[in-house]
VOGU-3710 file (C-alpha; in Angstrom, 3 decimals, decimal comma):
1> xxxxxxxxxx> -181,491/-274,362/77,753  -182,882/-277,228/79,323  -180,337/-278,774/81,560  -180,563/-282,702/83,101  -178,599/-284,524/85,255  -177,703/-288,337/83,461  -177,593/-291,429/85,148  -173,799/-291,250/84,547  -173,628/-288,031/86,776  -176,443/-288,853/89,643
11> xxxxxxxxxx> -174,131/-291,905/90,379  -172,186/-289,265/92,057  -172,819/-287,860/95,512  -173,426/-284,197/95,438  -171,471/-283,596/98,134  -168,136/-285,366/96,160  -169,500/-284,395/92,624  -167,360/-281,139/92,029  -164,139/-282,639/93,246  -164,836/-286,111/91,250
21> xxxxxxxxxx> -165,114/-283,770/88,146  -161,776/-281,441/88,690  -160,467/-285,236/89,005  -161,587/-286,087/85,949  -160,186/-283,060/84,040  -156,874/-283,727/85,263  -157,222/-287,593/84,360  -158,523/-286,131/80,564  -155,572/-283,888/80,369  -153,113/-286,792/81,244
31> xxxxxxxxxx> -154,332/-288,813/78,693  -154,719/-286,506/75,866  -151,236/-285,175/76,849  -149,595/-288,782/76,709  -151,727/-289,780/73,655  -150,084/-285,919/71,672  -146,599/-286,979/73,302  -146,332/-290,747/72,024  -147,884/-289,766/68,472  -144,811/-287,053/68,471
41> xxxxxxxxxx> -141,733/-289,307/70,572  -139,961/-289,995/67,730  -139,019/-286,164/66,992  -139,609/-285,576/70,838  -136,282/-288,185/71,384  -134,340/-286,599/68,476  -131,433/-283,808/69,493  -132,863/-281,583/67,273  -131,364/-278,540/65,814  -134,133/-276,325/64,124
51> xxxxxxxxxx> -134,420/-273,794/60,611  -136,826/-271,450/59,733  -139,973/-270,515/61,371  -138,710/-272,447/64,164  -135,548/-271,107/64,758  -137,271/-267,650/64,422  -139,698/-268,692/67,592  -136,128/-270,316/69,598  -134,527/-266,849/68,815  -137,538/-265,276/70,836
61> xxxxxxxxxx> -137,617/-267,923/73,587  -133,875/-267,220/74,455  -135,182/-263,592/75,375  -138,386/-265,082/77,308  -136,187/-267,397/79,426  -135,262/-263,772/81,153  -138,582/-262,911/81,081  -138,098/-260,197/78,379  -139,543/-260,999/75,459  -142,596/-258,112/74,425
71> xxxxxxxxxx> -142,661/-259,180/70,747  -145,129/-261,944/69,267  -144,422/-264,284/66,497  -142,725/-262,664/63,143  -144,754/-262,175/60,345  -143,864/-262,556/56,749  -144,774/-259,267/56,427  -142,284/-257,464/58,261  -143,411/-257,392/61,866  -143,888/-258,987/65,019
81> xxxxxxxxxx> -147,400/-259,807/66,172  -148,981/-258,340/68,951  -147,896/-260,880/72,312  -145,426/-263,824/73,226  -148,698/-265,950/75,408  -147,546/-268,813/72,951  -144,216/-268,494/72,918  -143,902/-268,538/76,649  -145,799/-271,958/76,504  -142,895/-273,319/74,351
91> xxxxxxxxxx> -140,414/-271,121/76,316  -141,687/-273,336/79,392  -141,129/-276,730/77,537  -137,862/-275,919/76,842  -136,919/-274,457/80,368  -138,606/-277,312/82,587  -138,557/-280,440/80,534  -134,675/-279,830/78,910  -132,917/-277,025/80,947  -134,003/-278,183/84,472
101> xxxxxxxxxx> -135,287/-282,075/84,297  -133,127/-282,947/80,921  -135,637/-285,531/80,438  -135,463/-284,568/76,508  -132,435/-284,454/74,232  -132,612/-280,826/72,844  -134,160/-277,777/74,005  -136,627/-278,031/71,197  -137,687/-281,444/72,171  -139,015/-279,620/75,266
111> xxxxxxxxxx> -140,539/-277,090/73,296  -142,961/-280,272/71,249  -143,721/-281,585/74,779  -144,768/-278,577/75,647  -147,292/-278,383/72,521  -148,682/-281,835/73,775  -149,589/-280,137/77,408  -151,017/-277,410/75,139  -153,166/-279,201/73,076  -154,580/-281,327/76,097
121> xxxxxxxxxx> -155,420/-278,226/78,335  -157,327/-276,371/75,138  -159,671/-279,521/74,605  -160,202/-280,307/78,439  -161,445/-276,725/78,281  -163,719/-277,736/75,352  -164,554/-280,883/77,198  -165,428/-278,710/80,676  -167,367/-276,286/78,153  -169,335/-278,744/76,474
131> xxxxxxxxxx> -170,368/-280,276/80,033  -171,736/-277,076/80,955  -173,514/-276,641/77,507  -174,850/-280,181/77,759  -175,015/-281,031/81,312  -173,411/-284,297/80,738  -170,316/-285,613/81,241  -171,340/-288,471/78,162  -172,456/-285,640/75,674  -169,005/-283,873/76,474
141> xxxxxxxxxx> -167,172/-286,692/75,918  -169,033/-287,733/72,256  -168,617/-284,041/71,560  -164,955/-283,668/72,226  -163,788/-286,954/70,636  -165,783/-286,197/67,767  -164,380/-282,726/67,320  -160,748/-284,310/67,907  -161,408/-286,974/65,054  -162,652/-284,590/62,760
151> xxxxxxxxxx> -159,600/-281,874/63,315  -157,231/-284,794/62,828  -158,598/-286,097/59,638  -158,805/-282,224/58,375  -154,972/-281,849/59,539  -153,354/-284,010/61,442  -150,597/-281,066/61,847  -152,899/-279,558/64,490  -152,246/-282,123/67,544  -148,869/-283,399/65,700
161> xxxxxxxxxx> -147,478/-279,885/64,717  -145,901/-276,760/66,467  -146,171/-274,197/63,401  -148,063/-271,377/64,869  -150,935/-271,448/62,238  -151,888/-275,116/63,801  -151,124/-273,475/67,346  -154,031/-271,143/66,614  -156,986/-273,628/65,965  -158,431/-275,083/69,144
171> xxxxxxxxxx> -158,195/-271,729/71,048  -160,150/-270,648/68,328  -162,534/-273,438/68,910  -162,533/-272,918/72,898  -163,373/-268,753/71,910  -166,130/-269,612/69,262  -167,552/-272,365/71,950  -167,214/-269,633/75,397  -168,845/-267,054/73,253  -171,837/-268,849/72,104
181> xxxxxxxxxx> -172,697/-268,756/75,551  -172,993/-265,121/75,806  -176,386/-265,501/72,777  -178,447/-266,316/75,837  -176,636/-264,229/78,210  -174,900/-266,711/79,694  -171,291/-265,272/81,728  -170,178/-268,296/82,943  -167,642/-268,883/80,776  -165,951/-265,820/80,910
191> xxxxxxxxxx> -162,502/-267,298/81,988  -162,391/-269,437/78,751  -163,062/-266,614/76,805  -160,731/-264,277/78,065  -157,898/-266,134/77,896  -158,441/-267,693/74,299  -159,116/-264,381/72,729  -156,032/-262,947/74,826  -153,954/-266,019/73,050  -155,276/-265,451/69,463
201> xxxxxxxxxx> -154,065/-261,532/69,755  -151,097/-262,112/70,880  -150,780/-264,421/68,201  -152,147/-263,038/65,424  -153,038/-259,181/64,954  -155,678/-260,485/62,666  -157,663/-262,020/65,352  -158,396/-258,609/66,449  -160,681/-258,412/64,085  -161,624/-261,922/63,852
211> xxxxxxxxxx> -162,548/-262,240/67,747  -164,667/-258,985/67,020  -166,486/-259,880/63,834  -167,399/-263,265/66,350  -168,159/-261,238/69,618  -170,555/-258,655/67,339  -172,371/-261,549/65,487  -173,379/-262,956/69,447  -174,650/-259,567/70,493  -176,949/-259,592/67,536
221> xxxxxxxxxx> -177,922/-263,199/68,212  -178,420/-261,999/71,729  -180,160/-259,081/70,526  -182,934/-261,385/68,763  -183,223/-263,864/71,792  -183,993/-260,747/74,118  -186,607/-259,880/71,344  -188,331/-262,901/71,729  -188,173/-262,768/75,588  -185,906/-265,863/75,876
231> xxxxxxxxxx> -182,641/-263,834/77,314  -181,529/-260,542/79,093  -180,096/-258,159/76,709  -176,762/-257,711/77,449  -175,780/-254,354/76,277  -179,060/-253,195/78,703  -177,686/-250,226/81,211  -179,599/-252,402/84,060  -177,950/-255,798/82,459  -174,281/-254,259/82,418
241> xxxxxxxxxx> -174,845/-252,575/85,930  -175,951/-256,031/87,378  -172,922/-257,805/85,978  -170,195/-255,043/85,654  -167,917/-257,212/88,201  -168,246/-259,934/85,569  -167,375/-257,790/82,808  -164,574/-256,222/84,218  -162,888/-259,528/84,696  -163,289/-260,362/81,102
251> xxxxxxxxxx> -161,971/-256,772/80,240  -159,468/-257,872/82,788  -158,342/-261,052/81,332  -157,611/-259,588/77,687  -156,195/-255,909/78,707  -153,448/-258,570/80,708  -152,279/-259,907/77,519  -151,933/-256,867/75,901  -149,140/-255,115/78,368  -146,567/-256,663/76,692
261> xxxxxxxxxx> -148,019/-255,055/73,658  -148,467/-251,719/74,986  -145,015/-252,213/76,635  -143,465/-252,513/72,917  -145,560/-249,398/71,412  -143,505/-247,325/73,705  -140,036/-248,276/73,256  -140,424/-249,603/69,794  -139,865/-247,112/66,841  -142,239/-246,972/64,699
271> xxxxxxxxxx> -144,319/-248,665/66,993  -146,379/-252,089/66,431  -149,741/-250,478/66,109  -148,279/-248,181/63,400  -146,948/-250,757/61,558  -150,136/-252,786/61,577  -152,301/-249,827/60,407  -149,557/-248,889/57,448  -149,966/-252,367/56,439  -153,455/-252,729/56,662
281> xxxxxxxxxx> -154,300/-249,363/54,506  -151,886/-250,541/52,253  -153,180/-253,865/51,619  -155,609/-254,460/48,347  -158,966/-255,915/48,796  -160,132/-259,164/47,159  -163,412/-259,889/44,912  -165,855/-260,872/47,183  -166,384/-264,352/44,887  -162,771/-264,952/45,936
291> xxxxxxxxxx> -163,589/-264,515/49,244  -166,161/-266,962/49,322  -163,800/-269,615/47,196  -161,757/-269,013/50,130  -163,909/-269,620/52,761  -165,682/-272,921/51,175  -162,521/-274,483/50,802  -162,246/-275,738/54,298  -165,315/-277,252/53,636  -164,044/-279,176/50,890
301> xxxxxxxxxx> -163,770/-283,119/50,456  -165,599/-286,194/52,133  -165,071/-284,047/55,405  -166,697/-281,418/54,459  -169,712/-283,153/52,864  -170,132/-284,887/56,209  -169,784/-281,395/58,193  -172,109/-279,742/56,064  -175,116/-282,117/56,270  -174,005/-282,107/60,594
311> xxxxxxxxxx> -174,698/-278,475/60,467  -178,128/-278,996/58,846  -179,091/-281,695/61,200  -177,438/-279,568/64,167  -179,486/-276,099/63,054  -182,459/-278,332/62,370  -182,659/-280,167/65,512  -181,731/-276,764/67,892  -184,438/-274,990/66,143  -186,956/-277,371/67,596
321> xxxxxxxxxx> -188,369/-275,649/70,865  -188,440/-279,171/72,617  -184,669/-279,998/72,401  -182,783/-279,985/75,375  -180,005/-278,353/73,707  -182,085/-275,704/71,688  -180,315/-272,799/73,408  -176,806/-273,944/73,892  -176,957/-275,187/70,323  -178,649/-271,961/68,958
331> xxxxxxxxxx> -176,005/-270,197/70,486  -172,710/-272,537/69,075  -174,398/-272,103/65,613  -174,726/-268,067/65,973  -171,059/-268,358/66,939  -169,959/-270,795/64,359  -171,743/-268,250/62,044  -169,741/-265,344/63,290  -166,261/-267,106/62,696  -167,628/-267,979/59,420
341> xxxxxxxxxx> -168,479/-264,323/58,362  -164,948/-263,145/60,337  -162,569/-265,384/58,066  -164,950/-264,011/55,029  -164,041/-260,381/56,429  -160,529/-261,543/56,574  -160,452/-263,236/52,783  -161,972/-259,881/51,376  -160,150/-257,351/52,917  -157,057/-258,757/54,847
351> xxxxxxxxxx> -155,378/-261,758/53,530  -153,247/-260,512/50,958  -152,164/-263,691/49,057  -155,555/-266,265/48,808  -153,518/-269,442/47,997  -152,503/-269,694/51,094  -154,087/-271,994/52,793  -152,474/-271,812/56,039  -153,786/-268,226/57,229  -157,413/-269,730/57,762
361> xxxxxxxxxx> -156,474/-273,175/59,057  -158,007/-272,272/62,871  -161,059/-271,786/60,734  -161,643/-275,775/59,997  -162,556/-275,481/64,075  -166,117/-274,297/62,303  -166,551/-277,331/60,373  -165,798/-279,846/63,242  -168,061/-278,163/65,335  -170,885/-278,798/63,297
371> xxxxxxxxxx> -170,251/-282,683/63,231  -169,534/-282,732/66,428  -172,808/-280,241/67,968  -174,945/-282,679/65,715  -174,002/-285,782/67,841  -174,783/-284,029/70,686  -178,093/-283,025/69,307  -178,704/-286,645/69,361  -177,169/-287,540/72,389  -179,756/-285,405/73,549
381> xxxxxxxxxx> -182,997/-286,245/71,913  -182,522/-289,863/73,205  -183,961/-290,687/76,433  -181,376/-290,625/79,331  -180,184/-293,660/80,165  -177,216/-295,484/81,050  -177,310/-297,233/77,843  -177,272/-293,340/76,256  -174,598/-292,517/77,645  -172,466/-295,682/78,015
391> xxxxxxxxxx> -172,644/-295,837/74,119  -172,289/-291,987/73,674  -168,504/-292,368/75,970  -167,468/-295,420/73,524  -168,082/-293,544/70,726  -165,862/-290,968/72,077  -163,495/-292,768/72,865  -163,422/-294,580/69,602  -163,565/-291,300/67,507  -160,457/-290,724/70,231
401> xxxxxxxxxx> -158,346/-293,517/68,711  -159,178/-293,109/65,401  -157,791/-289,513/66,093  -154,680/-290,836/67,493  -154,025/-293,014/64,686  -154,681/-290,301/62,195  -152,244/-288,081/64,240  -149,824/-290,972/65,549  -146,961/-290,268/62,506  -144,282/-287,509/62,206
411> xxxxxxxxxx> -145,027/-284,023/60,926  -144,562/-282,841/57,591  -142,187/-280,417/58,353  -140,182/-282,142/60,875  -136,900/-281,830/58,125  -137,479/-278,098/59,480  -135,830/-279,141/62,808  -133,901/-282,311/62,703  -130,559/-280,631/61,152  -127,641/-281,725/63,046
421> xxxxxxxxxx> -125,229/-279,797/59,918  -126,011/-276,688/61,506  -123,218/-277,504/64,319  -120,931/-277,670/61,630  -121,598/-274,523/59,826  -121,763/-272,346/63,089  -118,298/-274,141/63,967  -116,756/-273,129/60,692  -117,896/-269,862/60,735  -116,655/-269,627/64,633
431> xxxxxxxxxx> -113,173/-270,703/63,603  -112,889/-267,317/61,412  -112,056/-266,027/65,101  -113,369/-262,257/64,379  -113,300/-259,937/66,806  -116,364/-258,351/65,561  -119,464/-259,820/64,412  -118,736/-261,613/60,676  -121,491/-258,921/58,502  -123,576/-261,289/56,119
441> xxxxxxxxxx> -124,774/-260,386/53,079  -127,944/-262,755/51,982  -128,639/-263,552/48,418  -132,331/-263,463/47,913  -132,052/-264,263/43,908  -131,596/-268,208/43,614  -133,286/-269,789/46,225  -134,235/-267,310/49,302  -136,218/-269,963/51,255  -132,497/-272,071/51,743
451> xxxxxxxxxx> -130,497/-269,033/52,748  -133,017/-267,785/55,170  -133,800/-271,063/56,945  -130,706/-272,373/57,284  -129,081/-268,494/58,155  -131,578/-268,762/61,003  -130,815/-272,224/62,222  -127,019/-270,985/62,928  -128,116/-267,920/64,314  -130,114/-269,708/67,153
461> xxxxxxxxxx> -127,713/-272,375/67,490  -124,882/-269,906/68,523  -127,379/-267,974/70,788  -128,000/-270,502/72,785  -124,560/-271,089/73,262  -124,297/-267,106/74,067  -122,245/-266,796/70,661  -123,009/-263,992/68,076  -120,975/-264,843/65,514  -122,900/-262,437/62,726
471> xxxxxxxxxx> -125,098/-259,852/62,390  -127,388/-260,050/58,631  -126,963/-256,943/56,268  -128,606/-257,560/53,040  -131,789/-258,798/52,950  -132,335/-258,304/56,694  -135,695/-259,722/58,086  -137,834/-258,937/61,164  -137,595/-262,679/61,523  -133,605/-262,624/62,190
481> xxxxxxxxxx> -134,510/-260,594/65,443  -133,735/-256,675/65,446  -130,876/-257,292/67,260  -129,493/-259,463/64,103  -129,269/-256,486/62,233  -125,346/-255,001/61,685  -124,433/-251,461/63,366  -122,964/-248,780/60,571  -119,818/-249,903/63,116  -119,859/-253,752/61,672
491> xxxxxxxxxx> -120,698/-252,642/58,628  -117,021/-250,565/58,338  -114,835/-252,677/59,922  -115,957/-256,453/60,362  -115,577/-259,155/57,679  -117,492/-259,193/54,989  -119,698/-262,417/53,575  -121,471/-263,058/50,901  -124,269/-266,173/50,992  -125,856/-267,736/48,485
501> xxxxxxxxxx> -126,725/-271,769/47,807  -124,383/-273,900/46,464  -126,634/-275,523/43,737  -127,103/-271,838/42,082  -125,337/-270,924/38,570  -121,757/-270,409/39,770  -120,757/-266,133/40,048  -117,388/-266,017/38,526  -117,139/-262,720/40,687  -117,372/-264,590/43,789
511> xxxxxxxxxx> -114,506/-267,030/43,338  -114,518/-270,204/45,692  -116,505/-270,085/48,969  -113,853/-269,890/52,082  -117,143/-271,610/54,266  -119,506/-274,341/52,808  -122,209/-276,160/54,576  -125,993/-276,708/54,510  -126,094/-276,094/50,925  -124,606/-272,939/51,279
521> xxxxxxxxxx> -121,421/-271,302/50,140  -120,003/-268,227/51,845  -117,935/-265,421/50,086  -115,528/-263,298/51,152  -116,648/-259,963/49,474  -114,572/-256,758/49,768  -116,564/-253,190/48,492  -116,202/-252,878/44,766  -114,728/-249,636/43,125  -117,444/-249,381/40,497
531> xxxxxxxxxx> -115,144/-246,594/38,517  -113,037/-249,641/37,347  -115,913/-252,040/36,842  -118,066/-249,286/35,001  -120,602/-250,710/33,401  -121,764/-252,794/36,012  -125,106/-254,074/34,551  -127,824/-255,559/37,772  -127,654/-259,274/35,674  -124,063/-260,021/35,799
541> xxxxxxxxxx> -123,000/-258,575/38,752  -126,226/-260,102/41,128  -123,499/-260,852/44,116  -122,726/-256,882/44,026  -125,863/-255,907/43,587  -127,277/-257,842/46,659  -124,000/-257,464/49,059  -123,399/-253,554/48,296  -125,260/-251,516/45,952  -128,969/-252,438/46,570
551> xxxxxxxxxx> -129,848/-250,761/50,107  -133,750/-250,563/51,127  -136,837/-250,411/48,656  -135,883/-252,382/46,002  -137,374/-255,323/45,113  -135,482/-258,875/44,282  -133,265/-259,254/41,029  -135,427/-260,395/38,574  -134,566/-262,989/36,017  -134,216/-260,341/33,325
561> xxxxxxxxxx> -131,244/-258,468/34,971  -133,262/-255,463/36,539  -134,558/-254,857/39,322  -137,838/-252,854/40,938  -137,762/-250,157/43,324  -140,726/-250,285/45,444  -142,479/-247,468/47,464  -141,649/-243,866/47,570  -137,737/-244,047/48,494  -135,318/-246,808/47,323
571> xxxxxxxxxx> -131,642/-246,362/48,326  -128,378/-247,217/46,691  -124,747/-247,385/48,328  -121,932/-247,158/45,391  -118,006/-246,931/46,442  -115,645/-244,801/44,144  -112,177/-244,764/43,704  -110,867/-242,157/41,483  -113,438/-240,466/39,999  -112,869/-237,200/40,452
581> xxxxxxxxxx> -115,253/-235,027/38,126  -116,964/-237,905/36,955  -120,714/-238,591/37,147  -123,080/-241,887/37,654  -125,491/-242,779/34,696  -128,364/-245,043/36,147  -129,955/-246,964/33,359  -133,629/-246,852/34,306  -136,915/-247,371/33,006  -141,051/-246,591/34,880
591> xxxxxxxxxx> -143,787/-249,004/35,274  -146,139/-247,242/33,171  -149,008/-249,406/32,908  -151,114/-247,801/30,215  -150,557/-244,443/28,511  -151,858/-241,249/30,756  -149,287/-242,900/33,140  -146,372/-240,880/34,201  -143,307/-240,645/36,882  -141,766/-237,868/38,080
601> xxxxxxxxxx> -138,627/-239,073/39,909  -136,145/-236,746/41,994  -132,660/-237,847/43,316  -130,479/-237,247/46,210  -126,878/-237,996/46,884  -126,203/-237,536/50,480  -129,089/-235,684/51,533  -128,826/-233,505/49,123  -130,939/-232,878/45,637  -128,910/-233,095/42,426
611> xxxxxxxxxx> -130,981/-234,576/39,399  -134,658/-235,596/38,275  -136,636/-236,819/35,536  -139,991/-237,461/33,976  -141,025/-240,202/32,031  -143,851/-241,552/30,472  -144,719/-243,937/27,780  -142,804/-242,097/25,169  -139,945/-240,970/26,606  -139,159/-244,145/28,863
621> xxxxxxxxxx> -135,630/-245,910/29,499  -133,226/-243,413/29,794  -130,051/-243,119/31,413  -130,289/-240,114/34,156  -126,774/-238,585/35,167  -126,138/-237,862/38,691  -123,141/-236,057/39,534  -120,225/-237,540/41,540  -119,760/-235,082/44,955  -116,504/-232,950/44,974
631> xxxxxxxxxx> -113,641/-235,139/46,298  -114,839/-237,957/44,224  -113,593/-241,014/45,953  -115,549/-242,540/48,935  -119,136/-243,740/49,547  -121,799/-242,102/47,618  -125,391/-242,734/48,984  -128,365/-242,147/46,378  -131,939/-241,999/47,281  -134,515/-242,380/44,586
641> xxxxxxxxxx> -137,663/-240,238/45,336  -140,477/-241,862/43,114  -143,786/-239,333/43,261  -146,293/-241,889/43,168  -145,026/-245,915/42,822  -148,001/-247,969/40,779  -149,591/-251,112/42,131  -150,166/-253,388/39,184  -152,968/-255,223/41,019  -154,517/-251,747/41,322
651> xxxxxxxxxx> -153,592/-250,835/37,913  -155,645/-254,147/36,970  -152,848/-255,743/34,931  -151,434/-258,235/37,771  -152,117/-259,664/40,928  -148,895/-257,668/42,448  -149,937/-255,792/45,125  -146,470/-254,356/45,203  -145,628/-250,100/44,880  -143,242/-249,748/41,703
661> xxxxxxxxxx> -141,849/-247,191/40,790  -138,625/-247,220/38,090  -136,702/-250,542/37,464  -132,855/-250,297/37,048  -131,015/-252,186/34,708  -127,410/-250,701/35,194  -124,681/-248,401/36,796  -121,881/-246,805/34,418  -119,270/-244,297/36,076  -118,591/-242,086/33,073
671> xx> -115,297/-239,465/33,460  -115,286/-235,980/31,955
//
């Protein structure tokens, strides 16, 4: 790369330059910072009380406030990612600007201040990058308010928002732009790099890959520009031995965000890493033509249009050996191309569910860096001048408003923390006055996404106020916090609830509610002796089903009044009175997708085998008898042993990616 010194910059004594410059970074960061503050005061000045993803991230910032916390983000999936680097950020929001200065209303108003100070220091970083790319403060400046305008008008959410999947986009952008400079062998921005990529793990498992796929495609870039004599090859012996101080530090850098990740593999059970893997080998790949559909979709629109022709003009204009920027912009675009094939990696073989958008969204930092690196191809054609650059900082700054007003309104979501019912719900459930923690039961049939947002919004509400008022039983996610989940203690002797939304079908089973609030209603449920019941079909007794009988691996009640089991073992929990001599008929029925199909199924009742069956497309639904244990009265626990559970995606009849096995329709007790 060709570097120059502007007009803009020579105005500068030498001697003063380097402090004038750290002066101006902190000047940028103040400004970007107020500008992300005042586009978000109106929820910033609201006493908020937060649901849902939210509250899942507050639970985890209680336990970072001691400076415990190992665990990432939740997934949908089941488990928490790898590190809490983000969640520390917010943790500090809520600590300095609510706990200690009170300068904010609620504890997550200091959390969305918090995002505005992390916003600002990710594109001052671009901005400090780009100056070192460009060797001018004016091309940084057109470069990072063009990248800022661009990211707005793709989604505003990412300067406006706090939902992790916006958190992840600009240090994306800051690890594609710090390891472009690595094409031409260039360690100078080492720092950036390592503590980007140590951000997107912790956030994300999948940027393990994704920061890979990126850091492989720059070797090979490097690999060609060492070819043609224009760079040391860095994975040269002599290269490595030169610089091994240097790449240490990096090593350094990342291996420090991972030790609350290696802390967790050890006193976690199964650990993190295992749960990744069993996820990953699990997971179904896509069609590659899906992939691409994927991919090209963040290139969609007007924006995209206008990307796509900056990415010509940016490759076309780097390629020429005369341009000032033809290594620095060589090496963004061999970057940009990595991130490109890494989310294509990620579409093909990781994502599991394609129409969701959200998983890729730090990918659109591609597409803004092509409109923004063609500016500053240019920027630097023209012939330096004051003029040049005068012009290139008001267009920055006027691609910086335009951002702001794009940005300056209140995030979609914001109904996803601005629930002051919440205090009234945890107050009502408080004045039960249990002595043990109340064991909730969650219905996942009606309308899951209610229960579990607003089941999460009480739970962090009472934490903070050092009140555990629950622990979550049925339908139990990672997202509730492991220490959420009920003890076999609870389970025997607390109060029992059952919750479900009000606007449902009324269960006549469930009688009146003794607690309503958020939408909610909750039930008092006692355990059901099924001998008196008998039948008790899946349909019409749901609120059983959920609260009692259904343990782990089965799927939710499905509209016909049956349910899945799902994987190898699915467990059931049934309470008898009298039944002595009796035995349990369970009305069930394979997924047998074509006809050389078959299931073998085995079954247990407290650890020990008592009945099997086969079927197969001829021999089907059938009722299979297990018998009741001597005594008869008590708990009975049954575990289903399915030989080999059929993915209908992989069968090629669905897109469910899910393991059946057998689905059951009912329980009858039947006396000798």
């Amino acid at each position: 790369m060709i570097s120059h010194t502007t007009n803009l910059d020579a105005a500068i004594p030498v001697g003063n330059r380097a402090r004038s410059v750290r002066w101006l970074y902190a000047a940028l960061f103040i400004l970007l910072a107020v500008l992300f503050a005042a586009s978000n005061w109106p929820a910033i000045a609201t006493t908020n009380f937060e649901l849902g993803d939210f509250a899942a991230n507050s639970l985890l910032i209680q336990d970072a406030k001691h400076l415990a916390l190992i665990h990432g983000n939740y997934s949908r999936v089941g488990f928490n990612h790898p590190g809490p680097a983000i969640l520390y950020v917010l943790t500090f929001g809520e600590v300095f600007f609510h706990d200690l200065l009170h300068v904010v209303p609620s504890p997550f108003s200091g959390q969305l201040l918090a995002v505005a100070l992390y916003n600002a220091a990710w594109l001052v970083a671009i901005f400090a990058l780009v100056r070192r790319v460009s060797g001018t403060l004016a091309g940084a400046a057109l470069f990072t308010g063009a990248l800022i305008l661009a990211l707005a008008v793709a989604d505003y959410h990412i300067f406006a928002g706090i939902w992790f999947p916006h958190l992840y986009v600009l240090p994306f952008a800051v690890m594609v732009l710090a390891a472009s400079r690595l094409v031409y062998a260039r360690l100078d921005s080492v720092t950036a790099l390592g503590v980007s990529t140590g951000f997107l793990i912790n956030g994300h498992v999948s940027f393990v890959a994704i920061c890979g796929i990126v850091l492989i495609c720059v070797l090979l870039a490097n690999l060609l520009a060492a070819r043609r004599g224009e760079a040391p090859r860095l994975l040269a012996k002599a290269f490595l031995r030169e610089q091994r101080k240097t790449v240490l530090y990096l090593a350094g850098i990342v291996l420090l965000f991972l030790v609350p990740f290696a802390i967790a593999c050890i006193v976690d059970h199964p650990s993190p890493l295992r749960q990744y893997l069993s996820f990953s080998h699990g997971n179904k790949s896509n069609g590659m033509r899906q992939a691409l559909r994927y991919v090209a979709g963040y290139w969609e629109g007007m924006l995209g249009l206008v990307c796509g022709g900056a990415a010509v003009l940016a490759l076309l204009l780097a390629a020429r050996r005369s341009h000032p920027l033809r290594q620095a912009g060589l090496g963004l675009l061999a970057a940009m191309g990595g991130g490109t094939l890494a989310l294509l990696y990620y579409a093909k073989v990781g994502i599991d569910l394609l129409e969701y958008k959200y998983i890729g969204l730090f990918y659109y930092a591609v597409p803004a860096f092509a409109a923004a690196l063609a500016l500053l191809c240019v920027h630097a054609l023209l012939r330096p001048s004051r003029l040049r650059d005068g012009v290139a900082v008001l267009l920055g700054g006027g691609a910086l408003l335009l951002a702001f007003q794009q940005i300056d309104r209140t995030p979609g979501y914001r109904d996803q923390f601005n629930q002051p019912a919440v205090a009234g719900l945890h107050d009502a459930l408080a004045a039960m006055h249990s002595p043990r923690r109340i064991v909730l039961d969650l219905d996942n049939s009606v309308d899951w996404g209610t229960v579990w947002t607003h089941i999460l919004g009480v739970e962090i509400y009472g934490k903070r106020r050092h009140a555990e008022l629950f622990c979550v039983n049925q339908n139990w996610h990672i997202s509730f916090t492991r220490a959420a989940g009920c003890t076999p203690a609870e389970l025997t002797a607390s109060p029992r609830l059952y919750v479900r939304p009000l606007a449902g079908a009324p269960d006549p089973a469930l009688g009146a509610p003794v607690i309503e609030g958020l939408g909610l209603g909750f039930y008092r449920m006692t355990k059901p002796d099924l001998a008196e019941y008998s039948p008790v079909k899946v349909g019409e007794r749901a609120s059983w089903y959920n609260a009692f009988i259904l343990q782990t691996g089965w799927s939710t009640i499905e509209a016909d009044g049956f349910v899945w089991s799902m994987g190898k073992q699915s467990h059931l929990g049934l309470h008898l009175g009298k039944a002595a001599g009796a035995r349990v008929l369970l009305d069930l029925e394979a997924f047998l997708p074509s006809p050389e199909y078959r299931q073998d199924l085995t079954i247990d009742v407290n650890g020990k085998p008592v009945a099997g069956a086969v079927f197969t497309q001829q021999d089907n639904r059938k009722q299979v008898a297990v018998p009741v244990p001597a005594g008869g009265a008590g708990d009975m626990a049954i575990t289903l042993h399915v030989a080999q559970p059929i993915s209908p995606k992989k069968a090629g009849v669905s897109p469910d990616g899910r393991k059946l096995g057998v689905r059951l329709f009912a329980i009858t007790v039947e006396r000798n």
